[in-house]
N, C-alpha and C positions, 0 to 999 in steps of 0.2 A: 172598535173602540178601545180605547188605551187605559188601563186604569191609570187613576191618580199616582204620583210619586210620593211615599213616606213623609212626612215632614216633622221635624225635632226641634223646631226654632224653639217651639215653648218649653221644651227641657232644658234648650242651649239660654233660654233666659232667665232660669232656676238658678243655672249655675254661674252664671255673667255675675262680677259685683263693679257695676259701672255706677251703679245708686246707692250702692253700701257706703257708709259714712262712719269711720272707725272710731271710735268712740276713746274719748280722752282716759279712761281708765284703765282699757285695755292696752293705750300704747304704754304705759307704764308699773301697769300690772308688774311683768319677770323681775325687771330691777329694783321695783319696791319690796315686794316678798323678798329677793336676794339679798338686801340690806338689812331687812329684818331678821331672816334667820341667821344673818351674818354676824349682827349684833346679839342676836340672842345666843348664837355659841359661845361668842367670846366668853358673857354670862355664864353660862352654863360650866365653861372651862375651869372660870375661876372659883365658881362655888362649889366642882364636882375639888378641888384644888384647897380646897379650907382657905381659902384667901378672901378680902373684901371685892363684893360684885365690883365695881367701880375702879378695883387698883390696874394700871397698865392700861391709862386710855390709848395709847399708840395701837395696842390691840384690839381693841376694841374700836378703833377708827380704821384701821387696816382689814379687820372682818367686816366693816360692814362694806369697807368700798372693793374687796374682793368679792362680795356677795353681791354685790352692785351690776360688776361684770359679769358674774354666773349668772346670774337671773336674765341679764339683756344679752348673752349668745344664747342660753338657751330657747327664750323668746324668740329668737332671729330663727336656731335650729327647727323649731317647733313649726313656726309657719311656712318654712323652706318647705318642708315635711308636707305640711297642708295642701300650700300650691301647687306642690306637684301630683300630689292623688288630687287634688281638682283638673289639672290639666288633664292624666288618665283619664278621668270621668269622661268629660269634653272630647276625646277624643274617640273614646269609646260610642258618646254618643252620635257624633259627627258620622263616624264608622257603618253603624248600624242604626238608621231612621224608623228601620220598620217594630224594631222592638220598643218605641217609644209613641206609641200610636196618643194621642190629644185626646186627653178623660173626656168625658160627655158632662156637661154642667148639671149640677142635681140642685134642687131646692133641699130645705132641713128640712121638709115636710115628706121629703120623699126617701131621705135617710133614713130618720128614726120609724121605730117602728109604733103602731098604734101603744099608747097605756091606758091599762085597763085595773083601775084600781081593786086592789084584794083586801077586804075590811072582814 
């Protein structure tokens, strides 16, 4: 008799985002903080500067769309970074089935433990 071979589909479904659906805040998440802290240094320049918040819009519109850019490569770098410690993952699990053996299904009755009130 031959034992069963390992199987990992259910970890390699963990890791799949074939159903994931990115979510509108997230795609612009980097570039909105980037614009803001971009705008907020100009600020910060001009009053660390004894000058009026508001004098030199050119820079104040130059930080923010320079901070526009930092925020969306970094974004970009950020989940480069991601996808690829996900693909390791995957491959790791791919690699090795038998170290990912299929939990056994428990009910929450069988989880928790009895309570037993203390008055």
């Amino acid at each position: 008799m031959t034992e069963k071979e390992p199987d990992a589909t259910w970890a390699l479904e963990l890791l799949s985002s074939k159903d994931w659906e990115e979510p509108f805040t997230k795609k612009w998440f980097g570039p909105t903080n980037g614009g803001v802290l971009g705008l907020a240094s100009a600020i910060y320049v001009n009053y660390a500067s004894r000058r009026p918040v508001w004098s030199g819009l050119q820079k104040h519109l130059s930080y923010t769309l320079i901070g526009i850019g930092l925020g969306y490569y970094a974004q970009k770098y950020v989940s480069k970074v991601l996808s690829e410690k996900d693909a390791v993952l995957r491959h790791y699990v791919i690699l090795h089935p038998e170290l990912f053996p299929e939990p056994e299904r428990k009910k929450w009755g069988e989880v928790f433990q009895e309570w037993i009130p203390i008055r």
